[in-house]
C-alpha positions, 0 to 999 in steps of 0.5 A: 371349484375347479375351474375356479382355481385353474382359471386363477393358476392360469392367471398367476402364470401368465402375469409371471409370463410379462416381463419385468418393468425396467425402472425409469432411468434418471433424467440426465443431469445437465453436464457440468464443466470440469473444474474451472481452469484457473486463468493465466496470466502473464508473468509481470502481472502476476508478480504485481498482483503478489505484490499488491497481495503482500503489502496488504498482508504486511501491513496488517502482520508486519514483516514477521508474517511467513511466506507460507500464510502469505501464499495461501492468503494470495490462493497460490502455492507457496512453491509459485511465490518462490518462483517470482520471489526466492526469498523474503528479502527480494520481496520487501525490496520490490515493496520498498520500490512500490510504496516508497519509490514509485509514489515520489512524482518526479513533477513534484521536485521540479514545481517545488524547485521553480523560483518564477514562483514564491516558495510558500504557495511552492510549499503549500502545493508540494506538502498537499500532494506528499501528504497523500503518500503519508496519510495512506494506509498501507504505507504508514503501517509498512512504514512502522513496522519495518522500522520495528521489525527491523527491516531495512525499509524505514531506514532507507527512507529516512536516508532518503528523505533526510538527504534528498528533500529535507535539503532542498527544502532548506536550500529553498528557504535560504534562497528565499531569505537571502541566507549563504547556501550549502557550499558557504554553511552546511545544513544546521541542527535547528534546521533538521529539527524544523524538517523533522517537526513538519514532516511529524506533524504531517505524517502522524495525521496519518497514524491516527487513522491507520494505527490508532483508529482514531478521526483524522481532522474534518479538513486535512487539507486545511490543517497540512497547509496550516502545518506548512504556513506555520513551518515557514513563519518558524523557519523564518525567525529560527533561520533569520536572527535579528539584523539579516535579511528575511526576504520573501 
């Protein structure tokens, strides 16, 4: 008996002598990158893309939207927006030249002032081309919401439509029907009213879709060029009485 038990103390002893197993270190984790660094871009392409990202953004808000939301909508401080835009003001002004500025082609008032051509396929072209600025989305929405909100971009656009185009379209309807130009009659009431009527008629083709969800017409193009056809046969009987000239 012992033996027995001095060979098992033995054992004990030498089993304490061993030294103690090391835990099995974790296999090393794959070595990750450091917080991914942001790129950077130069300066006039970061003013577009706030730019870009604040006409979306006012045109799902309307201009009552803050800055603050809008700079975390882009991702960027608020702090960044300022740097590129100091106030709100700065930034709708540089929206007004991108919506309403930018997208007016400068060919489009030299193929609609080209007499070699008659002026209802001039119309036609013109109206079908313009009708693409209205009918966007974005724009129709800024366009209604400045107006209610008050900002000055709706108003600086009718300024400029009502001076600019609907003038010359006029001036190019008396041409054509042989009628005294500006310097001899100044433009009528019935003939704003007619601009008036073409350019509502086309732009609230737009406003179904971006405003009121509703189907535009299967054909847009079909229905703005029955729009202008039917503007000129108008504009023909109110501008020329009986006994003038209706020319071409």
């Amino acid at each position: 008996m012992k033996d027995a038990m001095a060979t098992a103390m033995r054992r004990t002893t030498a089993e304490k002598s061993k030294p103690a197993k090391k835990p099995a270190r974790p296999a090393k984790a794959a070595t990750q990158p450091s917080a991914q660094r942001r790129t950077r871009l130069a300066p006039e392409e970061r003013s577009d893309l706030i730019v870009q990202g604040a006409i979306r953004f006012f045109a799902e808000r309307g201009f009552g939207g803050q800055t603050r939301e809008l700079a975390q909508q882009l991702g960027i401080t608020q702090g960044l927006l300022y740097r590129y835009f100091p106030t709100k003001d700065l930034l709708i002004e540089r929206i007004y030249e991108e919506l309403f500025v930018k997208r007016i082609k400068p060919e489009w008032e030299v193929r609609l002032l080209d007499r070699s051509e008659p002026l209802l396929p001039r119309l036609i072209r013109f109206y079908l081309d313009y009708a693409t600025v209205l009918h966007d989305y974005e724009w129709g929405r800024i366009y209604l919401y400045s107006g209610l909100g008050g900002a000055t971009i709706a108003k600086r656009f009718v300024h400029q439509v009502t001076q600019g185009l609907f003038r010359r379209v006029i001036a190019e309807l008396r041409h054509a029907f042989q009628l005294p130009d500006f310097a001899t009659a100044p433009m009528t009431e019935p003939e704003t009213e007619l601009m008036w009527s073409l350019h509502g008629s086309i732009f609230y083709i737009g406003i179904r879709v971006s405003v009121y969800e509703a189907a535009p017409p299967s054909d847009v193009p079909a229905t703005v060029r029955r729009l202008v056809e039917g503007f000129y046969d108008n504009a023909r009987a109110i501008m020329c009485p009986p006994g003038l000239s209706r020319g071409r």
